[in-house]
C-alpha positions in Angstrom: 113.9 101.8 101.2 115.0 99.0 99.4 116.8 95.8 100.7 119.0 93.3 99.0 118.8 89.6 100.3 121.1 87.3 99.3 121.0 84.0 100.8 123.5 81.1 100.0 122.4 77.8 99.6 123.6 74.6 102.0 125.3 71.8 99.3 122.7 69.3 97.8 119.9 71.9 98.9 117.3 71.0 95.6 115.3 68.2 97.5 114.8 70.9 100.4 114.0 73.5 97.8 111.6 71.9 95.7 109.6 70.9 99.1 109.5 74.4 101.0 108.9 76.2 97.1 105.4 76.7 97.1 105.4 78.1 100.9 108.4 80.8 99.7 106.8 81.6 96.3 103.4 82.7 98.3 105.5 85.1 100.5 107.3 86.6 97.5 103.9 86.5 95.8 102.6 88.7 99.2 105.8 91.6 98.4 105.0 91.4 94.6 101.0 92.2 95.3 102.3 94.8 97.8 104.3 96.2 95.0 107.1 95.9 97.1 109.3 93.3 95.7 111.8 94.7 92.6 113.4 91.2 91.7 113.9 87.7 92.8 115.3 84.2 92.0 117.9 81.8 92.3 121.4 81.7 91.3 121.8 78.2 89.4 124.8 76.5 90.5 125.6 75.7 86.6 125.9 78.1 83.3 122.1 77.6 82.8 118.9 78.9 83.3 117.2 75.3 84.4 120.3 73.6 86.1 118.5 70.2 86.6 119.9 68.1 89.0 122.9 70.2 89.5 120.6 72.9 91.7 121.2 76.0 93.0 123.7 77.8 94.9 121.1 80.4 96.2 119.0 83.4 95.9 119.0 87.3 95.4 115.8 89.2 96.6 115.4 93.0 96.1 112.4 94.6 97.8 111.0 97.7 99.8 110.8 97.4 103.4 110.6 99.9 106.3 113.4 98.8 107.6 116.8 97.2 107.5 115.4 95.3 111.1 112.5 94.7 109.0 113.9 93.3 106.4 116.1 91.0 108.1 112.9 90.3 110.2 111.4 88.8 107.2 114.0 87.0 105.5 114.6 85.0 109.0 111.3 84.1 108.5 111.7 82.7 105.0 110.9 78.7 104.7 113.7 78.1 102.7 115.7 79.0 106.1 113.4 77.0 108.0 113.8 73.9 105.5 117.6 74.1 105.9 117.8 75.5 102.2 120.2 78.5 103.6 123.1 78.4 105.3 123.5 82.0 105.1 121.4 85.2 104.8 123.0 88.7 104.2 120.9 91.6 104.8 122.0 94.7 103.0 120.4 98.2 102.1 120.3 99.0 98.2 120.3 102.0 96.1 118.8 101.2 92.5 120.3 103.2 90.0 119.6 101.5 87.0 116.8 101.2 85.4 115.7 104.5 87.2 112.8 104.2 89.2 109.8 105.6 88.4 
């Protein structure tokens, strides 16, 4: 089934964010080779797609697990979490509808 993560950064979180990057990157990079992962990124914290200094506010994730305790498994065990990036991770089952899945 598929999961939604969304996790909200902590304020001034960039600094923490562009150090614990490349360690989150390879674990979506492990769900994308898996075929597992639908979507993610961040959710600038200005109207922009690079935000600059001005950051991020946090992140949406969409991918397959076994499990909703699974899933929640492995977003606790996201770096960004560990770097003090989040302040808050919500777990949630989702049902694509759109585009339709093949």
């Amino acid at each position: 089934m598929l999961y939604s993560i969304f996790a909200y950064d902590v304020a001034n979180s960039l600094p923490m964010r562009k150090t614990a990057r490349p360690a989150h990157i390879e674990r979506l990079q492990a769900l994308a080779d898996q075929n597992r992962l639908i979507l993610a990124g961040p959710n600038p914290a200005i109207d922009s797609a690079d935000p600059g200094e001005a950051g991020f506010t946090g992140s949406l994730i969409v991918a397959e697990f076994e499990s909703l305790e699974a899933a929640q498994v492995w977003a606790n065990a996201d770096p960004y979490l560990a770097a003090g990036v989040y302040e808050k991770v919500d777990v949630k089952p989702f049902k694509q509808v759109f585009p339709q899945a093949v």
